[in-house]
N, C-alpha and C positions, 0 to 999 in steps of 0.2 A: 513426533514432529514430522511434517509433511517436508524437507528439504533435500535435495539433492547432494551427495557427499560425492558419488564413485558416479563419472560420465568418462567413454570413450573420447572424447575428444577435450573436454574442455576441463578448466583446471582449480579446483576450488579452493586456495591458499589462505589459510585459517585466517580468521581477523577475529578483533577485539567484539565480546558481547557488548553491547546497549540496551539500555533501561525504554519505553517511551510508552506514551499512553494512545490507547485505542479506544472512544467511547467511555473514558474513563477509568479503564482497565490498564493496569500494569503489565506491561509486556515486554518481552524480549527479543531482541533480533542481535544482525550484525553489523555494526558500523559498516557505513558504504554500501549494502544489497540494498535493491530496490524496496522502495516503503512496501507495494503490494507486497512482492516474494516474502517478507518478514510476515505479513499477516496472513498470506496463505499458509506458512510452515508455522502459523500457531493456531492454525484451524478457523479464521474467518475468511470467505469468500465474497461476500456482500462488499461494495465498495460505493456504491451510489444507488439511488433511483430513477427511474428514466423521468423527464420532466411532465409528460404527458399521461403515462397510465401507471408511473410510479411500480413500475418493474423493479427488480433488483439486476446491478448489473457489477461486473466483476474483471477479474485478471483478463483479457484476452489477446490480443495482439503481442502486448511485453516488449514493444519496439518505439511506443507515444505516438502511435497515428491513430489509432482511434480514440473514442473517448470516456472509455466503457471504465478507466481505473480513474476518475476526475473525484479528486477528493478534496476537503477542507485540512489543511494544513496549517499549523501555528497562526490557525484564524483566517488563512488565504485561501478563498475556493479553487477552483475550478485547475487542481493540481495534478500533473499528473503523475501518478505513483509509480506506475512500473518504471519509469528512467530518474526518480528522484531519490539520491542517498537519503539512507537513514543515518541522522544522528543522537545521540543522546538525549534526553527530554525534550522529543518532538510529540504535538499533542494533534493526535488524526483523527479526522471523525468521518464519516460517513456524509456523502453528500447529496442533500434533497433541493429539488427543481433545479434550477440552470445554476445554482450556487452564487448568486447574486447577496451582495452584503447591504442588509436591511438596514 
């Protein structure tokens, strides 16, 4: 797993595993980390498409001002993951063009 345990400054105080789907895939995180951090530390990077040349685009800021982690969430697009808890049978997918509900 790609996660952070031991950092000089900051503090990472165990919490409860969670179940939630990715693409369909059962995954695990921890209740309350960010939806991205949970899918970075289970080895997906990909988190949307750009709308235009349909890039892949991913973790980057981890603050919600870009909008490079914009994902479909329990059906909702244009989420964004790096500042959104995970909870238990949340179902994420990846998001293509501006995430507009058809």
């Amino acid at each position: 797993m790609r996660r952070i345990s031991i950092h000089p400054i900051l503090n990472f105080p165990p919490k409860n595993k969670v179940k939630f789907l990715f693409e369909g895939k059962e995954l695990e995180g921890y209740e309350g980390e960010p939806i991205a951090a949970a899918l970075v530390a289970n080895g997906f990077f990909k988190m949307r498409e750009s709308a235009n040349l349909h890039r892949p685009r991913g973790f980057f800021c981890a603050i919600g001002n870009c909008s490079s982690c914009l994902m479909v969430v329990d059906g909702k697009p244009n989420i964004r993951t790096c500042i959104t808890p995970l909870k238990e049978g949340m179902k994420v997918e990846i998001q293509k063009d501006k995430g507009v509900i058809r």
